[in-house]
C-alpha positions as CSV (number, residue, x, y, z in Angstrom):
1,X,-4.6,14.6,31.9
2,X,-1.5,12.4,30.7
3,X,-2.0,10.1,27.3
4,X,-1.4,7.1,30.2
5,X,-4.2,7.8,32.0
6,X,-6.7,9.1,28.9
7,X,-5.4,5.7,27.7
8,X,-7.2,3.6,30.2
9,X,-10.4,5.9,30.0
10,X,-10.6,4.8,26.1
11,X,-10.3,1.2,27.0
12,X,-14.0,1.6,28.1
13,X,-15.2,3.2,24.8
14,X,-16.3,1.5,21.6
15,X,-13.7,-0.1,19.1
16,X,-13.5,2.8,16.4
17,X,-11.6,-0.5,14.3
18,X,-9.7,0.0,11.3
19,X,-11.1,-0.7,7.7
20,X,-8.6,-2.7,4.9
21,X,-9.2,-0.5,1.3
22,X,-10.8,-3.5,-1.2
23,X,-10.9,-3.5,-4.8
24,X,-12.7,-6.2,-6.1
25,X,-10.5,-8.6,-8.6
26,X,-12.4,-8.9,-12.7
27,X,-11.5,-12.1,-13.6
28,X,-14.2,-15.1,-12.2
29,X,-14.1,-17.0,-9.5
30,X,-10.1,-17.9,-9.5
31,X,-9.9,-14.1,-8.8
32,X,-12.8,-13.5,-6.5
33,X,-11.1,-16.0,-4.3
34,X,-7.5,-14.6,-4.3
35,X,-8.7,-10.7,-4.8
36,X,-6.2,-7.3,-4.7
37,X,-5.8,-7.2,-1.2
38,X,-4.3,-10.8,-0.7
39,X,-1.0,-10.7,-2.2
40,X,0.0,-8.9,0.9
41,X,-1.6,-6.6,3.6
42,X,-2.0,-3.2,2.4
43,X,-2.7,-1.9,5.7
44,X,-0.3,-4.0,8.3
45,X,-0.2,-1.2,10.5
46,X,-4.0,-0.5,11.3
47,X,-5.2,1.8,13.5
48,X,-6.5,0.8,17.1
49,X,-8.7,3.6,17.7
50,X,-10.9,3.7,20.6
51,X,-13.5,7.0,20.6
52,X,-12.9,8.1,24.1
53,X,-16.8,8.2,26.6
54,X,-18.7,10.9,25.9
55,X,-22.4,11.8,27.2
56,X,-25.3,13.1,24.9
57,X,-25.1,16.9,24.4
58,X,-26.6,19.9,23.6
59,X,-25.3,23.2,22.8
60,X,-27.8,26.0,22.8
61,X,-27.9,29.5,21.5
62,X,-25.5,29.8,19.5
63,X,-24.6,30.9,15.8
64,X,-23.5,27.7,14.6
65,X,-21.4,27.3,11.3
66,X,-21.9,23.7,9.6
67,X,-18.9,23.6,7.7
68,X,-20.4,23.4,4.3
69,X,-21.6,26.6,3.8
70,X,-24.8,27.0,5.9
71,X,-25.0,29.4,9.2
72,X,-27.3,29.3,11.6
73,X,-28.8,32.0,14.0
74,X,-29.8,31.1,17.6
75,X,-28.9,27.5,16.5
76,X,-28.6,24.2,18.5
77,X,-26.5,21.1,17.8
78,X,-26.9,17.7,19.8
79,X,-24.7,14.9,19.7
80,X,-24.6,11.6,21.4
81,X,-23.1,7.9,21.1
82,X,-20.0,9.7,19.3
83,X,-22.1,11.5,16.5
84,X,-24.1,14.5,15.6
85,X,-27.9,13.7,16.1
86,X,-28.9,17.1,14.8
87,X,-28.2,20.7,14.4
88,X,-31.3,23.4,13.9
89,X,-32.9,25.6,16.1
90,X,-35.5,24.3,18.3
91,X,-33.8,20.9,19.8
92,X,-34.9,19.4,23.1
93,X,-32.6,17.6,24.8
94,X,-33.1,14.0,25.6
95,X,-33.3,13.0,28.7
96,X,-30.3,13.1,30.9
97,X,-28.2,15.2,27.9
98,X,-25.5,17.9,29.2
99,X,-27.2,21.3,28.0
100,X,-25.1,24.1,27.6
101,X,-26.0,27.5,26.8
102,X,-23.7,28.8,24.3
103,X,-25.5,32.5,23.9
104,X,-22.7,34.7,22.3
105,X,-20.9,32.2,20.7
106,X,-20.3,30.0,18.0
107,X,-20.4,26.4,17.2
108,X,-18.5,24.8,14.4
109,X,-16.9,21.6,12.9
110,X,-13.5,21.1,14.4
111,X,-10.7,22.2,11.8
112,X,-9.3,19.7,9.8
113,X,-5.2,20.3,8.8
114,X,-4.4,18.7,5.6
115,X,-0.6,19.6,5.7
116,X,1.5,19.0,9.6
117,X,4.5,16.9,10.9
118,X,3.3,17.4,14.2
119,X,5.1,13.9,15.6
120,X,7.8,14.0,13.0
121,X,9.1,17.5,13.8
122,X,7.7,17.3,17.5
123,X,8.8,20.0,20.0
124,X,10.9,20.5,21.3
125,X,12.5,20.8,18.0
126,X,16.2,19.2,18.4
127,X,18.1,17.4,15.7
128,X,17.4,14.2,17.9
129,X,13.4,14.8,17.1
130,X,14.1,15.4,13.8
131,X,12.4,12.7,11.5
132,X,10.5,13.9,8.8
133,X,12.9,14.1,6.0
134,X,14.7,10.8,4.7
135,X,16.6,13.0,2.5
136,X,18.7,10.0,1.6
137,X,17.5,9.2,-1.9
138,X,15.1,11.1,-4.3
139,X,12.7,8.3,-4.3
140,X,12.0,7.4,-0.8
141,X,8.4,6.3,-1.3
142,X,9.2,2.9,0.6
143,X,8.7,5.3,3.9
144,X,5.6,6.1,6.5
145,X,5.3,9.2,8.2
146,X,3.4,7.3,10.9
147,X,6.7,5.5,11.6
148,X,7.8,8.6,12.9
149,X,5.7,9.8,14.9
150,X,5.7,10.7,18.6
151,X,2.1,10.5,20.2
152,X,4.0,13.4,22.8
153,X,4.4,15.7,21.1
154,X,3.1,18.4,23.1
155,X,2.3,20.3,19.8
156,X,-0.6,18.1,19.2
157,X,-2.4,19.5,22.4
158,X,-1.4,23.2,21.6
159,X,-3.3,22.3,18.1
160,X,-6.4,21.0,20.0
161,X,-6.2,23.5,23.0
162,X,-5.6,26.9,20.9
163,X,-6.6,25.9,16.9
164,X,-9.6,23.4,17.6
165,X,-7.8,21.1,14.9
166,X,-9.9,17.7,15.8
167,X,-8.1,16.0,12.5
168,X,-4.6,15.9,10.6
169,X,-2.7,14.5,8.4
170,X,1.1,13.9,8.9
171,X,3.1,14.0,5.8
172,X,7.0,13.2,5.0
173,X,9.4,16.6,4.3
174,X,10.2,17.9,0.7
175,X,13.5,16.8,0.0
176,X,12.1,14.2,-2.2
177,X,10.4,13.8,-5.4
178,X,8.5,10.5,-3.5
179,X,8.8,11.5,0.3
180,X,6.8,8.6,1.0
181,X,3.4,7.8,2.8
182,X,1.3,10.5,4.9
183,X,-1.0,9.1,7.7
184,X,-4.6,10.8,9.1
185,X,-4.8,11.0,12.9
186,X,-7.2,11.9,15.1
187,X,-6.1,14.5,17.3
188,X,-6.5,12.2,20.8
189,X,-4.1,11.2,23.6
190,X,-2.9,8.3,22.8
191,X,0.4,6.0,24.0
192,X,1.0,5.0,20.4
193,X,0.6,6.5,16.6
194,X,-2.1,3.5,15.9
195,X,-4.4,4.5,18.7
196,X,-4.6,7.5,17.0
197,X,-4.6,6.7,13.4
198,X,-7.8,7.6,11.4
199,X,-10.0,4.6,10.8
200,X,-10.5,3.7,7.3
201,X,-9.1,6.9,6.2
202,X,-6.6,6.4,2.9
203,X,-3.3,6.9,3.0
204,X,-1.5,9.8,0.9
205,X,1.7,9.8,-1.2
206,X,3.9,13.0,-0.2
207,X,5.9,14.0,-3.6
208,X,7.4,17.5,-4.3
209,X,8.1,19.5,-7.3
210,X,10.4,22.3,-7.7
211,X,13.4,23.8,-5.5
212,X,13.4,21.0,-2.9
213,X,14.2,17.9,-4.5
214,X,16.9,19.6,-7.3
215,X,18.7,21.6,-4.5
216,X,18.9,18.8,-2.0
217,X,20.5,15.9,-4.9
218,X,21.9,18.7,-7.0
219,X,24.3,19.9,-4.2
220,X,25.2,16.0,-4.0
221,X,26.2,16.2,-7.5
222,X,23.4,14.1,-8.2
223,X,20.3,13.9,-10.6
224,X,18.0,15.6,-10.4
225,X,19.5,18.8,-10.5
226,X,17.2,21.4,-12.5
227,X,13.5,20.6,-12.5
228,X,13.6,18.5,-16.3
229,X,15.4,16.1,-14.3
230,X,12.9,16.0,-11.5
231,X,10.2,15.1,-14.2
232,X,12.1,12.6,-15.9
233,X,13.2,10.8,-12.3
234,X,9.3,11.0,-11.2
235,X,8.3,9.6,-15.3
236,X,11.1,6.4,-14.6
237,X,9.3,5.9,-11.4
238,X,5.9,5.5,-12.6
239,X,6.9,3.6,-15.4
240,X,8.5,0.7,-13.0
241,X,5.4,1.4,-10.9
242,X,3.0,0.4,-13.8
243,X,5.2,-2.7,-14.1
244,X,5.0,-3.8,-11.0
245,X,1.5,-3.3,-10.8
246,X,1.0,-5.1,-13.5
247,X,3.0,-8.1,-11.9
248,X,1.1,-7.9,-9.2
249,X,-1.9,-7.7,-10.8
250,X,-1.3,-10.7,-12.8
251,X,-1.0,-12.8,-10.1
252,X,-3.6,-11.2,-7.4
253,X,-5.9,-12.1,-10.6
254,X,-4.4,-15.9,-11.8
255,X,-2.5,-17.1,-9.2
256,X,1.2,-18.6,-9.8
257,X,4.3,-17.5,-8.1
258,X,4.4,-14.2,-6.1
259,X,6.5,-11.6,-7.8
260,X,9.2,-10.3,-5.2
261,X,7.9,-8.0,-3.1
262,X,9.0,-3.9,-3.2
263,X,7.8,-2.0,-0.3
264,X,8.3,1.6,-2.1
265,X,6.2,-0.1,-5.3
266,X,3.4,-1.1,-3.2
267,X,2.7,2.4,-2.2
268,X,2.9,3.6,-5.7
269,X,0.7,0.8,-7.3
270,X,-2.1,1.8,-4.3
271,X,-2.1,5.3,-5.9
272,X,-2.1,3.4,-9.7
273,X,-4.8,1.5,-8.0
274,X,-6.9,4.2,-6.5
275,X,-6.3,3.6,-3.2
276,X,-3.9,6.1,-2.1
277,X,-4.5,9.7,-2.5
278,X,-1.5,12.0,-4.0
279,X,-0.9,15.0,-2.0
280,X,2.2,17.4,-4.1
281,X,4.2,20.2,-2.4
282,X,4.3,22.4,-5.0
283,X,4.2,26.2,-6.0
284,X,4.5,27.4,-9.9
285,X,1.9,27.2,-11.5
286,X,3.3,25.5,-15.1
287,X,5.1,23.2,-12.4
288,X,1.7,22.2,-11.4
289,X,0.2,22.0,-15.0
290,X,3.1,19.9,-15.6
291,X,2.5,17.4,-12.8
292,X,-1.4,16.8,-13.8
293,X,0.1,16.0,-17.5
294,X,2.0,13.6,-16.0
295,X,-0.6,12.0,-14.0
296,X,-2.8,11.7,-16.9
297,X,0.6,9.8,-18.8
298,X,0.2,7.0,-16.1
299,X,-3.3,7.2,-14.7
300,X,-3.1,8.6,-11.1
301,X,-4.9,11.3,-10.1
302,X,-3.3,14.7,-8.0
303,X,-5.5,15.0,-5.2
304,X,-4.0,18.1,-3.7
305,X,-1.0,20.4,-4.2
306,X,-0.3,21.8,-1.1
307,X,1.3,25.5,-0.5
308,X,0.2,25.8,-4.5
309,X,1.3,29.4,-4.2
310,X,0.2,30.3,-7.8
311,X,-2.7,28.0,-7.7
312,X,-4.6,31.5,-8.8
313,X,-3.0,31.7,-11.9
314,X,-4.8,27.9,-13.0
315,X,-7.9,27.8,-10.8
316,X,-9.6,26.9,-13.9
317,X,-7.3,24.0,-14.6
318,X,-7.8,22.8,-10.9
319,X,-10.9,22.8,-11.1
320,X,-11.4,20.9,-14.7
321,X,-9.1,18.2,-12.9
322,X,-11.5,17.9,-9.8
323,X,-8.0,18.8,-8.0
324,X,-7.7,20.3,-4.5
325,X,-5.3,23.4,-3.3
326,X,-4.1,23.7,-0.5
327,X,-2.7,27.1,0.5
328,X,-2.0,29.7,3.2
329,X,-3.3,33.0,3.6
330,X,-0.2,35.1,3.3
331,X,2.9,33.0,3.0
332,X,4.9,33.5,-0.2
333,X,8.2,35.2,-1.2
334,X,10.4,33.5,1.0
335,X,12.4,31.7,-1.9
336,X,12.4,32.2,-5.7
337,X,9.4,29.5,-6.1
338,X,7.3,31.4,-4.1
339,X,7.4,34.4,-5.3
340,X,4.6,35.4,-7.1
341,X,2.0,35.2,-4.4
342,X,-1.0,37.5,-3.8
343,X,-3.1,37.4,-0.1
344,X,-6.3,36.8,-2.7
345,X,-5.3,32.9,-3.6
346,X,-7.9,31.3,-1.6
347,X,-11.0,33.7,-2.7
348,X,-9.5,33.3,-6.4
349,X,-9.9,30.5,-6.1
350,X,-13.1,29.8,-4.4
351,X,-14.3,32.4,-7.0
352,X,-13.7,29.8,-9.8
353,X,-15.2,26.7,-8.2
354,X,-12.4,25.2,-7.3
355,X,-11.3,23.1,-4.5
356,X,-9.7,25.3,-1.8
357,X,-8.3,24.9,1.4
358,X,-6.3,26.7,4.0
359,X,-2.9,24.3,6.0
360,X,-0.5,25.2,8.3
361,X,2.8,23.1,7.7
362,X,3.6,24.5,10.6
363,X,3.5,23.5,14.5
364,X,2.7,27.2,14.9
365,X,0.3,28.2,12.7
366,X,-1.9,25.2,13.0
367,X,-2.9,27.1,16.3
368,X,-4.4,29.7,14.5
369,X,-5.6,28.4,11.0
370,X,-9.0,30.2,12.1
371,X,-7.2,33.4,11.9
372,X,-5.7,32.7,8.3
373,X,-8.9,32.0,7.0
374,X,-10.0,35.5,8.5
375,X,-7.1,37.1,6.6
376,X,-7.5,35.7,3.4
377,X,-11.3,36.6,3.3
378,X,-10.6,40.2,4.4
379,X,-7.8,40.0,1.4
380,X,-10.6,38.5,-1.1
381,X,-12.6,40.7,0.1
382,X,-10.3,43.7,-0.6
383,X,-10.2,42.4,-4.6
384,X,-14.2,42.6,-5.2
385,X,-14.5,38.5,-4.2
386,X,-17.4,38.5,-1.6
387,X,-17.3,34.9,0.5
388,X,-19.5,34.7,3.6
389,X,-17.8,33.5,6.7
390,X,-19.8,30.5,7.0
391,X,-18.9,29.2,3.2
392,X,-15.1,30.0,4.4
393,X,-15.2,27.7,6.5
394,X,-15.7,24.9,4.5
395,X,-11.9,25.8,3.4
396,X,-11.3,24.7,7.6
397,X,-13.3,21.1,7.8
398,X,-15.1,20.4,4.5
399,X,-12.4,20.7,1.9
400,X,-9.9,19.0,3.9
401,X,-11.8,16.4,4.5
402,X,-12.6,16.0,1.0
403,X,-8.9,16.1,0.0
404,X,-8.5,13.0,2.6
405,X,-11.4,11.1,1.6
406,X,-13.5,11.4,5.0
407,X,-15.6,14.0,4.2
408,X,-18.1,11.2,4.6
409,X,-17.4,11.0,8.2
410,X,-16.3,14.3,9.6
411,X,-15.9,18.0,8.2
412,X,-19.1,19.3,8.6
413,X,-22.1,19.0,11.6
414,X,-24.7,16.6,10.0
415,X,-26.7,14.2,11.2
416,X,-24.7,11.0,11.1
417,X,-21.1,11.8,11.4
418,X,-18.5,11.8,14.5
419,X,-19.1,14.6,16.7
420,X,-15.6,16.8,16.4
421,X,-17.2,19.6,17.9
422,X,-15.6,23.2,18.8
423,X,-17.8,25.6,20.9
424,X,-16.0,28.9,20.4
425,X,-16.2,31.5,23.1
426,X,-16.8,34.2,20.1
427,X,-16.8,34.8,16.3
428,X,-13.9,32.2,15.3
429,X,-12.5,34.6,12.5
430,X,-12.1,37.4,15.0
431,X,-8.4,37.1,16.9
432,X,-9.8,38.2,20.4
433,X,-11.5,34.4,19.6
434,X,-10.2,30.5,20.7
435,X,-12.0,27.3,21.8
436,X,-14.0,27.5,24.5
437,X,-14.1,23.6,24.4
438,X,-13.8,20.9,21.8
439,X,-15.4,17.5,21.3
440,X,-13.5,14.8,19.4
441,X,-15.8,12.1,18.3
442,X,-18.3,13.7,20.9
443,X,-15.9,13.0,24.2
444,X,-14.5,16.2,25.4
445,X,-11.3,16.6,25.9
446,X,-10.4,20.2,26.0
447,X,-12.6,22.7,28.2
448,X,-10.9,26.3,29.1
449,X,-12.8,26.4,31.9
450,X,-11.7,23.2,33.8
451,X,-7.9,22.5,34.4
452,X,-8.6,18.7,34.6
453,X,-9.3,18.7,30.7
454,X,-6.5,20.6,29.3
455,X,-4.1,18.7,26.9
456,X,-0.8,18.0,28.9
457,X,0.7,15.1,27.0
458,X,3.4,12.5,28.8
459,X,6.6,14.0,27.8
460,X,5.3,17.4,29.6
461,X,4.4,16.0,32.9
462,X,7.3,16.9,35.6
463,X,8.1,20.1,33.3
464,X,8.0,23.7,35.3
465,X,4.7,25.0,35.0
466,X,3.4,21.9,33.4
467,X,1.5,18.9,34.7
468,X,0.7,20.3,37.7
469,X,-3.1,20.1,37.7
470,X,-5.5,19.7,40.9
């Protein structure tokens, strides 16, 4: 099915609506009526998100994973209305409810990939697709990633089809010490980037630490050039950050004159402010103990570093500041950043009670993130750290959605939350496993056994061998 025609289906579904972050202004009633969201809109791009139909559903007999840790024998999970109803056991289905017998296989949150540029590096991957990197300044943080991207990108179906990814976030390149602003999608056919865009979900500032940002300006014979110049580029930033804020403050809280408006500001007062979550390419560990000095300087929080190749050398310093990794399994040693890595990060780390999770930053690998969490358990494993498989999968749903700030709402099967749903047609850590079919918001829109619900996005239709369903 084509995004033009799934389109139309989702115009007869509930509005999933888009929700403004508020902050409530501190100083009487001048301020309660002006407030920190009317100086300007913080979200003028909100998402239009309908949950496509879906019918009330239960999955029987099945071992069923609930994404924070529990595991479930000869389980059952019902859904309906676009959320999980409950999961256990002995269910009976309502009346008129889809039942399908699952016996032999598994049932499990849909994965959650905190780290892609599906849409901004779509395939086919041509210089003319290529828009994830404004590499045109160090300090781009006046750019979206969701500006970027291409709802046709046939990779987003191949992430839904083969990894069960039901979630993502998009994030700006490294080139840049402030790449600019990530956006969470659902993972839906959609004609435009709003009609996917994540409800309510907060935005993220991409930056980057290390070899990026001082060999893209340093070759341009410009600062920074060695990583004490990143630091003091990123300080100088913050510090007109805090100013503006101030400004803005000021005047969200008293009224007066607007200050003049900065678009790259505004993003980096939301993370002064709270409202938009850091998320920091980064690898060496003193880099990273570096970067959470720094955010204590000027009162942001790190939510996650991502790739965090030596995150295993600080878990305990991750942990004491309530401050995600996420990694892969067995990436590392490709440059000189990267190359103390050991296959035993994620268990390390899970080991010391910090936040872990597995990404893919790659249009490949988010196929099969399922498998990198298999490898990186067997590698734990292998150094005397025990995880069960059903507490590593929290590091697939649960801990990303965490690091995003939705864990709320998806990440795990309980009662309550939307319904993104993968029935696996085995054990999801074996490679002889894939989706069998997967629910997004409890509409299914991938089943391997029907050919009418397999992802073919726009852009495909008309290509040889593509398109071409009955």
């Amino acid at each position: 099915m084509s995004a033009a025609v799934l389109a139309l289906l989702a115009g007869c579904a509930a509005d999933g609506g888009g929700e403004r972050p508020k902050s409530a202004s501190s100083k009487g009633e001048k301020a309660s009526a002006l407030g920190r969201d009317k100086g300007y809109a913080h979200d003028p791009f909100p998402s239009t998100y309908h949950a496509y139909p879906g019918v009330p559903t239960l999955v029987t007999n099945v071992t069923v994973y609930d994404g924070e840790g529990g595991r479930i024998e000869g389980g059952s999970v019902l859904f309906a209305d676009g959320k999980i109803v409950a999961v256990g056991q002995t269910l009976e289905a309502p009346a008129g409810a889809t039942v399908i017998d699952g016996t032999g296989k598994w049932v499990t949150p849909g994965i959650i990939d905190i780290h892609s540029h599906l849409g901004d590096y779509p395939s086919p991957g041509v210089e003319a697709n290529s828009d994830g990197n404004e590499a045109t300044d160090p300090v781009t943080a006046d750019v979206w990633a969701e500006h970027s991207v291409w709802p046709q990108d046939p990779g987003f179906g191949r992430a839904l089809a083969n990894g069960g990814v039901t979630t993502l976030q998009i994030l700006p390149g490294s080139a840049n010490l402030f790449g600019g602003r990530s956006v969470v999608l659902k993972n839906v056919y959609a004609r435009t980037m709003q009609a996917m865009k994540f409800p309510g979900a907060p935005y993220g500032l991409k930056m980057a630490c290390g070899e990026n940002p001082k060999r893209v300006y340093g070759s341009k014979g410009r600062k920074p050039a060695t990583r004490m110049g990143n630091v003091a580029v990123d300080r100088a930033t913050w510090a007109r950050a805090a100013s503006y804020k101030r400004k803005w403050d000021k005047y969200e809280d008293e009224g007066g004159d607007p200050p003049e408006r900065d678009i790259a500001m505004d993003t980096l007062r939301g993370v002064l402010s709270g409202e938009i979550r850091v998320q920091n390419h980064c690898y060496r560990a003193d880099e990273m103990a570096i970067v959470m000095d720094m955010a204590k300087e000027f009162g942001y929080k790190v939510t996650a570093f991502h790739h965090a190749v030596e995150a295993y050398k600080i878990a305990d310093l991750l942990k004491q500041n309530d401050t995600c990794a996420a990694v892969w399994a067995d990436w590392y040693g490709f440059k000189m950043e990267s190359y103390d890595g050991i296959s035993a990060n994620l268990a390390l780390l899970e080991k010391a009670g910090a936040c872990a999770m597995i990404h893919s930053d790659d249009a490949n690998g988010i196929q099969r993130l399922n498998q990198e969490v298999a490898k990186a358990l067997a590698s734990g494993r292998r150094a005397g750290v025990d995880v069960s498989d059903a507490a590593a999968w929290r590091w697939l749903s649960y801990n990303p959605a965490r690091a995003l700030g939705i864990a709320d709402r998806t990440g795990s099967l309980k009662p309550g939350k939307m319904a993104d749903v993968v029935l696996w047609n085995g054990n999801p850590l074996s490679v002889y496993s894939r989706p069998e079919k997967v629910w997004v918001d409890g509409a299914m829109l991938y089943d391997a056994l029907d050919p009418r619900r397999r992802p073919v996005s726009d852009f495909e239709l008309g290509q040889p061998g593509e398109g071409d369903v009955k």
